[in-house]
MDAnalysis code that builds the backbone (N, CA, C; Angstrom):
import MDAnalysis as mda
import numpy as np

u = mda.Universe.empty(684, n_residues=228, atom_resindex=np.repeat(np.arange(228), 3), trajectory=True)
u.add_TopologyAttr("name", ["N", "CA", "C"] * 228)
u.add_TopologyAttr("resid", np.arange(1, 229))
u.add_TopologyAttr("resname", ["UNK", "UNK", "UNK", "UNK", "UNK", "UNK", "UNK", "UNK", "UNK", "UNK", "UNK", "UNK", "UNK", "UNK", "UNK", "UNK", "UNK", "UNK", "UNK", "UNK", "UNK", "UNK", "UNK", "UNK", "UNK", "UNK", "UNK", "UNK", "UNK", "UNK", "UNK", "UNK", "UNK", "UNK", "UNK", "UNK", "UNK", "UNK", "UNK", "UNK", "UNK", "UNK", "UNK", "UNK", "UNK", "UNK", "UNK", "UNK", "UNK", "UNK", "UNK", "UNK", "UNK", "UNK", "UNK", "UNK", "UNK", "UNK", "UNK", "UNK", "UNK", "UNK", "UNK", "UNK", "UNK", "UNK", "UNK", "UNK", "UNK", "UNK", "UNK", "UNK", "UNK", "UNK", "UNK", "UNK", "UNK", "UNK", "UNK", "UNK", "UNK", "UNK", "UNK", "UNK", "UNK", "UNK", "UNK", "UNK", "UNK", "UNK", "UNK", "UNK", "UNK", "UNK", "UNK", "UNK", "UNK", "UNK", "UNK", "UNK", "UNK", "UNK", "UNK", "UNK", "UNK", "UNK", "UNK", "UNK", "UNK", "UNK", "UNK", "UNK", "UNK", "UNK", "UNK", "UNK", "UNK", "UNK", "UNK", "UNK", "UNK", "UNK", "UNK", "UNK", "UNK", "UNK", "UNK", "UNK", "UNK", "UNK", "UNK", "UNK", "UNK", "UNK", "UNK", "UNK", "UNK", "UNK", "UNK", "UNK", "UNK", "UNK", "UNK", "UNK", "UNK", "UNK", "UNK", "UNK", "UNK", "UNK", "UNK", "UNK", "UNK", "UNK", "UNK", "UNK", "UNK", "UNK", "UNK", "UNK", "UNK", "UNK", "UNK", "UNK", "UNK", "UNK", "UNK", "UNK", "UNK", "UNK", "UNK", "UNK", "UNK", "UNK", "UNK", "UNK", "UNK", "UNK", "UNK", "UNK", "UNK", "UNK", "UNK", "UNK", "UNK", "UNK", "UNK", "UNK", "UNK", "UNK", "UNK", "UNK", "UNK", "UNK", "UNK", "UNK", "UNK", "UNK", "UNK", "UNK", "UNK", "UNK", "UNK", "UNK", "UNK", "UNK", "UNK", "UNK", "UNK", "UNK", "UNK", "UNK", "UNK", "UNK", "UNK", "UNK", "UNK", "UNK", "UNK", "UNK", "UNK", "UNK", "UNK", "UNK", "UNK", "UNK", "UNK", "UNK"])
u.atoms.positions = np.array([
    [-110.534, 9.259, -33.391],
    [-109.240, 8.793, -33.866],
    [-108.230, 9.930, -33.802],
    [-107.234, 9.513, -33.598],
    [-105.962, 10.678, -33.501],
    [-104.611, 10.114, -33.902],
    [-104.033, 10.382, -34.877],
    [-102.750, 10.397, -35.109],
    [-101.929, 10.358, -34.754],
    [-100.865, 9.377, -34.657],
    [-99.922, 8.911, -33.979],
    [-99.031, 10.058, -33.565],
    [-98.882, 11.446, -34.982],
    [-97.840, 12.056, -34.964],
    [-98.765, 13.399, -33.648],
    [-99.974, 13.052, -33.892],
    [-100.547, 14.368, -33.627],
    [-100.556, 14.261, -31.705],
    [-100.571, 12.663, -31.415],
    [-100.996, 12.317, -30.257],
    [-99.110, 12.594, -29.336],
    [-98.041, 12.104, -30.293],
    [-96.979, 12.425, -29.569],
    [-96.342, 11.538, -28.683],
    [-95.025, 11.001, -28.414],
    [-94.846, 9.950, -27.568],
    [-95.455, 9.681, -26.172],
    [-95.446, 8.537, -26.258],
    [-96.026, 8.205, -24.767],
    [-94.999, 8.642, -23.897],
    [-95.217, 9.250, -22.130],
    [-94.551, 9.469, -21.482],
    [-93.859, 7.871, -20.825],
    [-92.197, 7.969, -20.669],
    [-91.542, 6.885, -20.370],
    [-91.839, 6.314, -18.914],
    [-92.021, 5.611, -18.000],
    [-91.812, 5.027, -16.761],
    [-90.496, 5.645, -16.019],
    [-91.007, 6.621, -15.051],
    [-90.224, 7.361, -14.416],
    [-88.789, 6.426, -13.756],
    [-87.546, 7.221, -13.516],
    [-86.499, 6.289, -12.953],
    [-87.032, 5.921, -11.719],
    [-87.706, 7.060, -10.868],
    [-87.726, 6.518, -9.598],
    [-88.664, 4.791, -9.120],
    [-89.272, 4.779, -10.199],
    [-89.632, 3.214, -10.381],
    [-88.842, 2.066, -9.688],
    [-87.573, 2.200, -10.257],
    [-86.789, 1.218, -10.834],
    [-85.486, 1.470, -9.125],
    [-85.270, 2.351, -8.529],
    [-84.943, 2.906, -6.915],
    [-85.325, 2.178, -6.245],
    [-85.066, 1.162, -4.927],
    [-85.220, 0.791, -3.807],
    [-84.853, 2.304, -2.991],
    [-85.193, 3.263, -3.247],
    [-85.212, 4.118, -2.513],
    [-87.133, 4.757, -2.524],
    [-87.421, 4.853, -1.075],
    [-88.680, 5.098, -0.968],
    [-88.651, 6.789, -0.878],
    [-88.266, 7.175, -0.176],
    [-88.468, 8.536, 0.794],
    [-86.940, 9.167, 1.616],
    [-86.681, 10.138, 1.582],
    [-85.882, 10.787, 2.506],
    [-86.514, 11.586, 3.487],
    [-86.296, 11.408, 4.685],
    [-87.296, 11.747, 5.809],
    [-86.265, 11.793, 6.940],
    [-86.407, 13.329, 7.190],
    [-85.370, 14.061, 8.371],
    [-83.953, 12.835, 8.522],
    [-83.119, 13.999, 7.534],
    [-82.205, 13.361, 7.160],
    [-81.968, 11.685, 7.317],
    [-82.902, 10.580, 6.790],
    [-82.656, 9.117, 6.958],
    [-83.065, 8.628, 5.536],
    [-83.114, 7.799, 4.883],
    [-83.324, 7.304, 3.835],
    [-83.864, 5.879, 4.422],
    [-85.848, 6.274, 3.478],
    [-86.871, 5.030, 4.130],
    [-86.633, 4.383, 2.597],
    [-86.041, 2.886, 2.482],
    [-86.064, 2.038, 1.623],
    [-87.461, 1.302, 1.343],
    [-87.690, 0.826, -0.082],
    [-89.022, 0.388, -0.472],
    [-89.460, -0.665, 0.378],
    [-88.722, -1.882, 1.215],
    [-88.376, -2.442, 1.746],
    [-88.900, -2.221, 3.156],
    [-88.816, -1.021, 4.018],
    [-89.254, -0.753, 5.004],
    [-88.266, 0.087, 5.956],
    [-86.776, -0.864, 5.142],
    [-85.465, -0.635, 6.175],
    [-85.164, 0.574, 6.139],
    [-84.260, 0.972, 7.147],
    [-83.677, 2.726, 6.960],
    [-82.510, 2.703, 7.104],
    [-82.054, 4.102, 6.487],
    [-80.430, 3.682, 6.029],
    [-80.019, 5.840, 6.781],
    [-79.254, 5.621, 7.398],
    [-78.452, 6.851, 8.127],
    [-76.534, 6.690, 6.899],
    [-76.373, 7.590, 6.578],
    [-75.184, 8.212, 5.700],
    [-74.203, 8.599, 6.481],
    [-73.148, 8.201, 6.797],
    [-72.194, 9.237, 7.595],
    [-70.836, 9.461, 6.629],
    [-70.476, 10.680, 6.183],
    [-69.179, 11.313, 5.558],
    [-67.926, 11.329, 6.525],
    [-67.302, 10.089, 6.203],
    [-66.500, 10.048, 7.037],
    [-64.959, 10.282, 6.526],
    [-63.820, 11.077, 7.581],
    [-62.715, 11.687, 6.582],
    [-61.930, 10.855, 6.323],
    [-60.228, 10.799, 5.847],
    [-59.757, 9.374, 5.642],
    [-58.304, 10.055, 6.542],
    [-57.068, 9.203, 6.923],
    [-55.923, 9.360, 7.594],
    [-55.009, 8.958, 6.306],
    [-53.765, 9.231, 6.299],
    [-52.681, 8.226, 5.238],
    [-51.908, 7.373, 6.446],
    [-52.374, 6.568, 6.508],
    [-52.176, 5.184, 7.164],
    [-50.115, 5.339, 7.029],
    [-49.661, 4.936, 5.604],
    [-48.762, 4.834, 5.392],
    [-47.625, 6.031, 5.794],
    [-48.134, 7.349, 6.324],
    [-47.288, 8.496, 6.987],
    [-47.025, 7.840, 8.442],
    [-47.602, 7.435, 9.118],
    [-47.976, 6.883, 10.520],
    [-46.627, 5.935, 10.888],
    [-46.729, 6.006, 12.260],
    [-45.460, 5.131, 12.426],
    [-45.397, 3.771, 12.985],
    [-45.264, 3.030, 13.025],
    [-45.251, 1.787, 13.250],
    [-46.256, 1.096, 14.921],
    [-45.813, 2.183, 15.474],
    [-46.926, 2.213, 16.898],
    [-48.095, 2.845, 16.474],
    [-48.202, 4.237, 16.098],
    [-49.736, 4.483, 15.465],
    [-50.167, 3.808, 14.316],
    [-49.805, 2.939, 13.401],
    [-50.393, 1.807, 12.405],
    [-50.937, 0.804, 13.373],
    [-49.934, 0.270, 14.294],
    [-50.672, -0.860, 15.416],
    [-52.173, -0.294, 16.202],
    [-51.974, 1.016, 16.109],
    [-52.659, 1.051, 17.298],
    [-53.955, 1.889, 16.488],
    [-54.277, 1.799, 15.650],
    [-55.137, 2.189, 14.513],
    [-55.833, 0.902, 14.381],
    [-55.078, -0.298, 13.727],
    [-55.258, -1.569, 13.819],
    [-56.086, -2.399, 14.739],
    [-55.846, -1.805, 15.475],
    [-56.331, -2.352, 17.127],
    [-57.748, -2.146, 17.370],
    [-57.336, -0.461, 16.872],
    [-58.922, 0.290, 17.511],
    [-59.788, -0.017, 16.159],
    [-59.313, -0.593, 14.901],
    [-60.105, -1.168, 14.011],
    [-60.797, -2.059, 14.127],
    [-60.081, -3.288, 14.648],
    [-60.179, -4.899, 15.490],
    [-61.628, -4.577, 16.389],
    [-61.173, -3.851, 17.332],
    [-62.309, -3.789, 18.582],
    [-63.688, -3.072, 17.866],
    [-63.380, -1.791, 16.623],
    [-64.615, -1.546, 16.299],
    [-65.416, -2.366, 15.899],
    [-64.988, -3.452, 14.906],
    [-65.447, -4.269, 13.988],
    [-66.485, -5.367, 15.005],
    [-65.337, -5.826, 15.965],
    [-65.780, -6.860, 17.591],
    [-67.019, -6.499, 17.925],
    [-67.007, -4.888, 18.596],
    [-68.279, -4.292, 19.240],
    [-69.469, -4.465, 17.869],
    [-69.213, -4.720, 16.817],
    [-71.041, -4.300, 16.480],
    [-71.733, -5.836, 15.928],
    [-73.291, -5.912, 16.239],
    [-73.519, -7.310, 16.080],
    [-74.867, -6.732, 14.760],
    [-74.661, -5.936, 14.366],
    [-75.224, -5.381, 12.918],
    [-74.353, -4.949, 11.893],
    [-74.931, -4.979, 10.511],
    [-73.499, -5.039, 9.225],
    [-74.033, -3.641, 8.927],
    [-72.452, -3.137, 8.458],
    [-72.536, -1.921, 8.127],
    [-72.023, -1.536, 6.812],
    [-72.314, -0.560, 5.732],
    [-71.411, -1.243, 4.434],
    [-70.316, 0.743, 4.069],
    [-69.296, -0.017, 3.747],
    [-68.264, 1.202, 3.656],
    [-68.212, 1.840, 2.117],
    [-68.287, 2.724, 1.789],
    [-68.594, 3.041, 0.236],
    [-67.562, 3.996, 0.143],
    [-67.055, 3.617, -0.932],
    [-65.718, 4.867, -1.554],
    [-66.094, 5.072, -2.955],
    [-66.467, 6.780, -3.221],
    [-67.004, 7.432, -3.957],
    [-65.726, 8.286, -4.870],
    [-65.299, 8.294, -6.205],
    [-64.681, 8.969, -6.903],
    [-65.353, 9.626, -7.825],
    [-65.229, 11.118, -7.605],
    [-65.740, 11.855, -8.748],
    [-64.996, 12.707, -8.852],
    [-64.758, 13.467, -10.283],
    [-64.576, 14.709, -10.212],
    [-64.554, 15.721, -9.499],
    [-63.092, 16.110, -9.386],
    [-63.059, 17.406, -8.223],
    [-63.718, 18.607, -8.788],
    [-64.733, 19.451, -7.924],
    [-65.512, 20.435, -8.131],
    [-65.216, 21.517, -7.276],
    [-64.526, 22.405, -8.391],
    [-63.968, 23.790, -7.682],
    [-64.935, 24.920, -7.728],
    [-66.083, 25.254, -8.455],
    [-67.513, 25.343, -8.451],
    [-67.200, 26.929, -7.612],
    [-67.055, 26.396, -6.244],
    [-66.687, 27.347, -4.896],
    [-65.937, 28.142, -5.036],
    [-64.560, 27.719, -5.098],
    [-63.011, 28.279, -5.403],
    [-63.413, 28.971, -6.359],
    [-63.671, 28.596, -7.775],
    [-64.324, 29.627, -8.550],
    [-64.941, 30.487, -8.173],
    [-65.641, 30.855, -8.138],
    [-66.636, 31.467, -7.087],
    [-66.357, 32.544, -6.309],
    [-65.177, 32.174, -5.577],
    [-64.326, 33.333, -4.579],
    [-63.353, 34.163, -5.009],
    [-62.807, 33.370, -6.639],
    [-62.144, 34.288, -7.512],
    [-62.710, 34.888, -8.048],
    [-64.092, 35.200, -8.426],
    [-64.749, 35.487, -9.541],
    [-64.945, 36.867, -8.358],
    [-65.738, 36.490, -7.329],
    [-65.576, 37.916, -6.406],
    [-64.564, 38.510, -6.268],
    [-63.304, 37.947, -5.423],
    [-62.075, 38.814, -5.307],
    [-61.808, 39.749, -6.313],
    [-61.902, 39.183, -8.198],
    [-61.990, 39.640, -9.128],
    [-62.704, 41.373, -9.031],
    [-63.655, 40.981, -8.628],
    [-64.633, 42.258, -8.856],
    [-63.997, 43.420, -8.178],
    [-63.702, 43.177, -7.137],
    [-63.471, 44.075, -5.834],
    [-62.394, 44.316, -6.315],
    [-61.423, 43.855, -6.890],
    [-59.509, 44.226, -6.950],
    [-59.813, 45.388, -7.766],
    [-59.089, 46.661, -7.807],
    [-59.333, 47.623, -8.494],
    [-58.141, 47.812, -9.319],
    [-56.770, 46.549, -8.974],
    [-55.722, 46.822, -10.050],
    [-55.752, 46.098, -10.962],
    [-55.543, 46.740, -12.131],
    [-55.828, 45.946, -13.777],
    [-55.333, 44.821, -13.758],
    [-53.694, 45.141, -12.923],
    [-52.754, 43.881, -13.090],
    [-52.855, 42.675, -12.136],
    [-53.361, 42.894, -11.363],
    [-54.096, 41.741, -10.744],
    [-55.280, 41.184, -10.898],
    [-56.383, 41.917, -11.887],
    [-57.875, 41.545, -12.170],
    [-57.130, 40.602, -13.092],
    [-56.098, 40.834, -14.108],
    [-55.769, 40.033, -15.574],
    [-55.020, 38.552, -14.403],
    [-53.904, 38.815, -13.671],
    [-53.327, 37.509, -13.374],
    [-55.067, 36.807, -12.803],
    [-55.598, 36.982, -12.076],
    [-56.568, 36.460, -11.549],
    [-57.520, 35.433, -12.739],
    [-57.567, 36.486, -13.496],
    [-58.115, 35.817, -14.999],
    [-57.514, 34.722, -15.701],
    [-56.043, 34.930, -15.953],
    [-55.055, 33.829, -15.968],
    [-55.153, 32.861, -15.140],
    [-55.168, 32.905, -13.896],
    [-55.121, 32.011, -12.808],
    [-56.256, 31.122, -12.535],
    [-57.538, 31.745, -13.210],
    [-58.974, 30.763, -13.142],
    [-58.519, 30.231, -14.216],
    [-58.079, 30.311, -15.636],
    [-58.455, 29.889, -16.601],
    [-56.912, 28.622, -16.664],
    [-55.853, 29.020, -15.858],
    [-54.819, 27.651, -15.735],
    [-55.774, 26.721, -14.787],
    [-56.310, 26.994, -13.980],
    [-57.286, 26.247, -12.961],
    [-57.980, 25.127, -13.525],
    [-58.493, 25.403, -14.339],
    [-59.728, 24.609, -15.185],
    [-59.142, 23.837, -15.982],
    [-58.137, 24.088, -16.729],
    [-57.155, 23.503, -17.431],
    [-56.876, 22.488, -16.535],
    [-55.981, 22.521, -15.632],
    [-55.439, 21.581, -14.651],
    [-56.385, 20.568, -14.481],
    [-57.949, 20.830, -14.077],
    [-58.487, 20.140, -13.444],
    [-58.755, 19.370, -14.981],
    [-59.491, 19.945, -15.656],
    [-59.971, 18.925, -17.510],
    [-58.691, 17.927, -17.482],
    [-58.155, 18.809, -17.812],
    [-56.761, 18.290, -18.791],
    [-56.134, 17.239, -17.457],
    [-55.944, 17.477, -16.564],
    [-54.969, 15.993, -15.431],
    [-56.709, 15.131, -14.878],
    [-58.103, 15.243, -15.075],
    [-58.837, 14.380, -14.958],
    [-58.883, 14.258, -13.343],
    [-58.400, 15.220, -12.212],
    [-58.322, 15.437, -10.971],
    [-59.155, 14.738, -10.283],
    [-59.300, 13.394, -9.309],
    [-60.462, 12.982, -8.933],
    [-60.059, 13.193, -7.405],
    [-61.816, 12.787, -6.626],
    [-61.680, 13.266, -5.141],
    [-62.292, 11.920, -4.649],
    [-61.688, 11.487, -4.317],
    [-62.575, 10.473, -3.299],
    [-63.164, 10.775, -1.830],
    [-64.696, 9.960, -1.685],
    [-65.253, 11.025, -0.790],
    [-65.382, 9.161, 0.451],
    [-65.310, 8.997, 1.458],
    [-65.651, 7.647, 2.236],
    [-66.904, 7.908, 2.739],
    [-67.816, 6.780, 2.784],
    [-69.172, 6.591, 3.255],
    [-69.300, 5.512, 4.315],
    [-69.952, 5.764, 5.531],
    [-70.303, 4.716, 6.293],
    [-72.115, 4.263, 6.097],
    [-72.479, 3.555, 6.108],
    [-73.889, 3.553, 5.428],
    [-74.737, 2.607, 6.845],
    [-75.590, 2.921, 8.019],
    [-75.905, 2.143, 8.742],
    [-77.156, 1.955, 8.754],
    [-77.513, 0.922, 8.687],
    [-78.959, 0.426, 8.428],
    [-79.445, -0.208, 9.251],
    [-80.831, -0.333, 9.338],
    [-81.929, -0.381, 10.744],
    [-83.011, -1.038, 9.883],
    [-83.232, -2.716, 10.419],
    [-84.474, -3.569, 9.805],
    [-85.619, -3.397, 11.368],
    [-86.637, -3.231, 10.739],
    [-87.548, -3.173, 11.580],
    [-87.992, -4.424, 12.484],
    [-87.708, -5.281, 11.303],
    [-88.415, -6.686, 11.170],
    [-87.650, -7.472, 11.972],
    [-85.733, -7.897, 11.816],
    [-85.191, -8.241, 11.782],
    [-84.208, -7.926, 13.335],
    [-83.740, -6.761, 13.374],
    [-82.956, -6.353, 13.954],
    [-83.334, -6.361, 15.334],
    [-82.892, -6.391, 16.349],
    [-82.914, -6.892, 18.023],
    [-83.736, -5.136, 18.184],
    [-84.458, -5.888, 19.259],
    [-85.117, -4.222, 20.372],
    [-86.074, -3.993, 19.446],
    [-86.791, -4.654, 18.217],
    [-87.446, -4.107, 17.149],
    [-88.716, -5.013, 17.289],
    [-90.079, -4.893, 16.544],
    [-91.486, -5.550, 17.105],
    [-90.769, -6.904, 16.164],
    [-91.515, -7.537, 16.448],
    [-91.186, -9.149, 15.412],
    [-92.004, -9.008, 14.968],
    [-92.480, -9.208, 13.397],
    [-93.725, -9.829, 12.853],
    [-94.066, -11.602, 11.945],
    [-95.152, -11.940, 11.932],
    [-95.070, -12.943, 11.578],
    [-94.474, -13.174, 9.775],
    [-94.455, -14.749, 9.644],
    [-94.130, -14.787, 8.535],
    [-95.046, -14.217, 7.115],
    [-96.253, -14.398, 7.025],
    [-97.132, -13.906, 6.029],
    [-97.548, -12.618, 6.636],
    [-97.033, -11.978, 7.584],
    [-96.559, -10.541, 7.180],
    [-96.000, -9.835, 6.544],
    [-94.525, -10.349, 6.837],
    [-93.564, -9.910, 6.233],
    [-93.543, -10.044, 4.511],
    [-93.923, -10.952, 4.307],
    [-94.224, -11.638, 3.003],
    [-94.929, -10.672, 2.082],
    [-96.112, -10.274, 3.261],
    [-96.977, -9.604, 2.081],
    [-96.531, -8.296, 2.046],
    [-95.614, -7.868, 2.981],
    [-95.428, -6.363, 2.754],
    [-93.915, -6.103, 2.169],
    [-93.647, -7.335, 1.647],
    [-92.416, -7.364, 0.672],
    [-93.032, -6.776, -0.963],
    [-94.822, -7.328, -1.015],
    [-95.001, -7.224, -2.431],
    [-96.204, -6.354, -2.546],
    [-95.963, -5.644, -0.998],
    [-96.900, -4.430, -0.702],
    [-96.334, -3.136, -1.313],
    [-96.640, -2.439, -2.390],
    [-96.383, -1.258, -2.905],
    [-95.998, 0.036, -1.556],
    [-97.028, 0.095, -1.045],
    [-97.622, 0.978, -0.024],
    [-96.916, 0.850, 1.578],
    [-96.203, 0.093, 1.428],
    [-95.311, -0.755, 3.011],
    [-94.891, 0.822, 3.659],
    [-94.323, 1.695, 3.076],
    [-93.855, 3.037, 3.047],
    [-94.769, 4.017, 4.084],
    [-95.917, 3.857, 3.345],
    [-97.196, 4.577, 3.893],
    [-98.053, 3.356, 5.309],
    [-97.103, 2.753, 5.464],
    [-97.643, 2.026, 6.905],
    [-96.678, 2.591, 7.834],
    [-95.700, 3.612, 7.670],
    [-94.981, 3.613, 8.907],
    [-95.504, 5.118, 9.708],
    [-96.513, 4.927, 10.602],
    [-96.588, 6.146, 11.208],
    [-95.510, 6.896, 11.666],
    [-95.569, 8.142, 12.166],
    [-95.094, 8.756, 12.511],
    [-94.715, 8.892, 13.793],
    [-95.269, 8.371, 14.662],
    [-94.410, 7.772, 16.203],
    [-94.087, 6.727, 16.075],
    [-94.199, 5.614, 14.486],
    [-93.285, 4.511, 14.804],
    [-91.932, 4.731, 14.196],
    [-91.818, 6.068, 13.399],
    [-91.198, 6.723, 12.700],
    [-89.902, 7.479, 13.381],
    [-90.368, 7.785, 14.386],
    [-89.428, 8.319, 15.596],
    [-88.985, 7.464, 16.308],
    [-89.652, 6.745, 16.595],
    [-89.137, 5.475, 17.565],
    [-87.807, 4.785, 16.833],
    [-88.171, 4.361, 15.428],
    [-86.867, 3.802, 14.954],
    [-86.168, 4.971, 14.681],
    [-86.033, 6.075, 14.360],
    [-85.237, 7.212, 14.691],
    [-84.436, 7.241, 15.466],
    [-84.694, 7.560, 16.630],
    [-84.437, 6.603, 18.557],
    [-83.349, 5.779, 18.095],
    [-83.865, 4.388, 17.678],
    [-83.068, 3.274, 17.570],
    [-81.442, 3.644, 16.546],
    [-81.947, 4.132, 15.134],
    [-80.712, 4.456, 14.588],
    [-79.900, 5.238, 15.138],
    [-80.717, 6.183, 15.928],
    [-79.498, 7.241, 16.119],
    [-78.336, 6.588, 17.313],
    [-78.688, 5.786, 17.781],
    [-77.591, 4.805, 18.922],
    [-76.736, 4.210, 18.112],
    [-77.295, 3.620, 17.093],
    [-76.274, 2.638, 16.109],
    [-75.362, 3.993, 15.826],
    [-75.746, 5.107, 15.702],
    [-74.613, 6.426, 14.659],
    [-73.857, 6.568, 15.797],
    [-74.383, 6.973, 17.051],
    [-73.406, 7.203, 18.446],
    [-72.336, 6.438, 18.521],
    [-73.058, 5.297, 18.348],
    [-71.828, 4.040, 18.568],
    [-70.699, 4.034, 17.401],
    [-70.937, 4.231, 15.985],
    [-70.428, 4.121, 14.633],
    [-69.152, 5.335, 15.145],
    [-70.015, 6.864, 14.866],
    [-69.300, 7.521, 15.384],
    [-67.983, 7.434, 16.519],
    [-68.413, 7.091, 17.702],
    [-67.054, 6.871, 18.462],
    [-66.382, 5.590, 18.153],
    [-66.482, 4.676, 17.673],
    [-66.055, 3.634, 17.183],
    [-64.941, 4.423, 16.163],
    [-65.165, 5.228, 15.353],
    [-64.690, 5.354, 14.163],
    [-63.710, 6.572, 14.861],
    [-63.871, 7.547, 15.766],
    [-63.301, 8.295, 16.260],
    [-61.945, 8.068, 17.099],
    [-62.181, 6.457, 17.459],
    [-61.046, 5.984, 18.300],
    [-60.098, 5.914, 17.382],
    [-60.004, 5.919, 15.868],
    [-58.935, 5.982, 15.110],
    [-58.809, 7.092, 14.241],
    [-59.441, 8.398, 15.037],
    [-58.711, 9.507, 14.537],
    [-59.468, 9.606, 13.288],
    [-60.780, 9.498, 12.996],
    [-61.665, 9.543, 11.890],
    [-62.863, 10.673, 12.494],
    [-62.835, 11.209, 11.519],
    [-63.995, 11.830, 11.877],
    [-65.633, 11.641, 10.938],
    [-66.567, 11.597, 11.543],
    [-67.436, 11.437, 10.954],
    [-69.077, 12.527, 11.132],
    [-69.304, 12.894, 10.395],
    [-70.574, 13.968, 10.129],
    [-71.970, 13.005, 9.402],
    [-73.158, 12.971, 9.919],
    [-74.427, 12.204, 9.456],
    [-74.767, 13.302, 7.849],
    [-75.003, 12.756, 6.671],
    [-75.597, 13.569, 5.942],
    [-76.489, 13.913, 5.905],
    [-77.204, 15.164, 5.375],
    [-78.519, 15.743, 5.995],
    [-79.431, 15.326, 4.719],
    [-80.754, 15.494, 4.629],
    [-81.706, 15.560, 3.184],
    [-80.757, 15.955, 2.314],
    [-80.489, 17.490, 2.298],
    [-79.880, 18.046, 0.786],
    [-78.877, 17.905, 0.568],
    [-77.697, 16.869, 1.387],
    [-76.726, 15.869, 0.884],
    [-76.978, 14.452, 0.484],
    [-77.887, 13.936, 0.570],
    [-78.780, 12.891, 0.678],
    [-78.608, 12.979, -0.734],
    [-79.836, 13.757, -1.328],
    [-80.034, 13.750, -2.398],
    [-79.289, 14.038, -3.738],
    [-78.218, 14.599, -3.062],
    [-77.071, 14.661, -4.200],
    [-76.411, 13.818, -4.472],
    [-75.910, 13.215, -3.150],
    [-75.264, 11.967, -3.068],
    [-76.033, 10.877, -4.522],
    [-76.916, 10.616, -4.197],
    [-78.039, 9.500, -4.705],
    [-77.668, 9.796, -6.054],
    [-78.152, 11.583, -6.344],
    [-78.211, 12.077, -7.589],
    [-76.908, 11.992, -8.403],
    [-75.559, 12.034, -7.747],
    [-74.339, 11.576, -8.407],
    [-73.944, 10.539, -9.114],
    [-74.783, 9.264, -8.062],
    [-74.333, 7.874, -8.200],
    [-75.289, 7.593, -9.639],
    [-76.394, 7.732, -9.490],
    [-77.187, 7.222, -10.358],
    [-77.236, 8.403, -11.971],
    [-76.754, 9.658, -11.164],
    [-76.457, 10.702, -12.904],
    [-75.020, 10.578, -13.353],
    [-73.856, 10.441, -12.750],
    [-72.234, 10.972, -12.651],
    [-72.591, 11.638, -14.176],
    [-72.894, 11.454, -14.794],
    [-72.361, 12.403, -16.294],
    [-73.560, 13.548, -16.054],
    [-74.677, 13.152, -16.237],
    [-75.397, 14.845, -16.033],
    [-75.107, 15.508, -14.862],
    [-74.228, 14.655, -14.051],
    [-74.117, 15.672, -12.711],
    [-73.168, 17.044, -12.587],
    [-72.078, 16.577, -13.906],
    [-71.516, 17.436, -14.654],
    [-71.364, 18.568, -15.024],
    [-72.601, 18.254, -16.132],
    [-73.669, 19.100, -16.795],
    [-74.465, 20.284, -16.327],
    [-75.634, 19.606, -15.263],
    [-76.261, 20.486, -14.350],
    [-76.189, 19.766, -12.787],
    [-75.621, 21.030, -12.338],
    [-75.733, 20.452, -11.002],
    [-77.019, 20.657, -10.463],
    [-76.958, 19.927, -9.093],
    [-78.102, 19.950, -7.879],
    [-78.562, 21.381, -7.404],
    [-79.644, 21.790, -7.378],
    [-79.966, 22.622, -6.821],
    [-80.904, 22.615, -5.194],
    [-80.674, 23.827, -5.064],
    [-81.260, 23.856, -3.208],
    [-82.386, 22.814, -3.554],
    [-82.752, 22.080, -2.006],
    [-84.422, 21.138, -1.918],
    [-85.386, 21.769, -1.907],
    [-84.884, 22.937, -1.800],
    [-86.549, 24.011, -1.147],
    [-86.418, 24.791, -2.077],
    [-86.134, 25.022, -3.250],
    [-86.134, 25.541, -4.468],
    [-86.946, 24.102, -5.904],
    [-87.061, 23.227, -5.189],
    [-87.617, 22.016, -6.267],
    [-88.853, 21.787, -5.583],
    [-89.441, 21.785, -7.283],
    [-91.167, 21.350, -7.000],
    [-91.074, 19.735, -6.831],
    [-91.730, 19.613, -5.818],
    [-91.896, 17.810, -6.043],
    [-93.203, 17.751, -5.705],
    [-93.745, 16.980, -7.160],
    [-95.559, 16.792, -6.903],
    [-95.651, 15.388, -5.678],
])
């Protein structure tokens, strides 16, 4: 027999439970599901500076992107807190190195109006996401499987651990055409777009699902975290 107080709470059911996220695997995100999902950080234009021929013709090359793709893609707009983290960072050095009093003190002044600004006006950054996803099952050029396949590996725990590693590349292969295409699609209107890697991956994720502890403590390097 052992005592409730002596034995101590039970450990809770981890979050990652409760995630349709399976795995991040060279920079792609493998869903519980099977599907895979590629991230692209894409920048934004002010539409409304533009002049009446480049609004049309933005428009246009919007029209035809949308035309060309016969897979859905989903657009995500992210607001968080602007993080000067960095900028800090480069003052805090410059700081060191300046050898005049009267510029170490404005510098000091100048971080500490900084922070102010950002608390006190609530400064947010919006970041745009293109999110393109790849069904194994579903999607054209891909194996077909039957129906009480699919079925059972909907309520298959383990679906994750069926995807070898040359079938692993192969749909690799496949997404990375959908990003080629996304990419210049998105480029014809003066957008630029970058794929996120693992250790943006995981911050990303880690924002959406922490925003207040993300605050708190940030993300640290991937190759600095134990993961059993």
């Amino acid at each position: 027999m052992q005592s409730k107080k002596l034995s101590g709470p039970k450990p809770g059911v981890p979050s990652q439970k409760f995630l349709d996220v399976a795995e991040i695997r060279d920079d792609i995100v493998i869903m519980k599901d099977g599907t895979l999902r590629v991230v692209l950080l894409v920048s934004s234009i002010n539409f409304s500076l533009k002049s009446t021929d480049e609004q049309n013709a933005i428009v246009q090359a919007y029209m035809q992107f949308l035309n060309g793709l016969d897979y859905p893609i989903q657009v995500v707009i992210q607001s968080r807190r602007m993080n000067i983290d960095n900028y800090m960072h480069q003052l805090d050095e410059s700081e060191k190195t300046i050898e005049s009093d009267l510029l170490k003190r404005q510098i000091h002044d100048y971080k500490d109006f900084v922070k102010q600004l950002v608390e006190l006006g609530d400064i947010m950054q919006k970041r745009f996401y293109v999110v393109v996803p790849l069904n194994p099952v579903t999607d054209k050029g891909t194996v077909q499987k039957g129906f009480f396949q699919r079925l059972s590996e909907i309520f298959s725990p383990t679906i994750v651990g069926k995807l070898t590693e040359d079938r692993f590349q192969k749909l690799k292969f496949d997404l990375s055409l959908r990003v080629s295409q996304i990419t210049g699609g998105l480029s014809s209107m003066s957008l630029n777009a970058v794929q996120l890697d693992t250790q943006s991956l995981i911050e990303m994720l880690y924002t959406v699902y922490n925003p207040q502890l993300f605050e708190a403590q940030r993300m640290s390097d991937i190759s600095k975290l134990q993961i059993e």
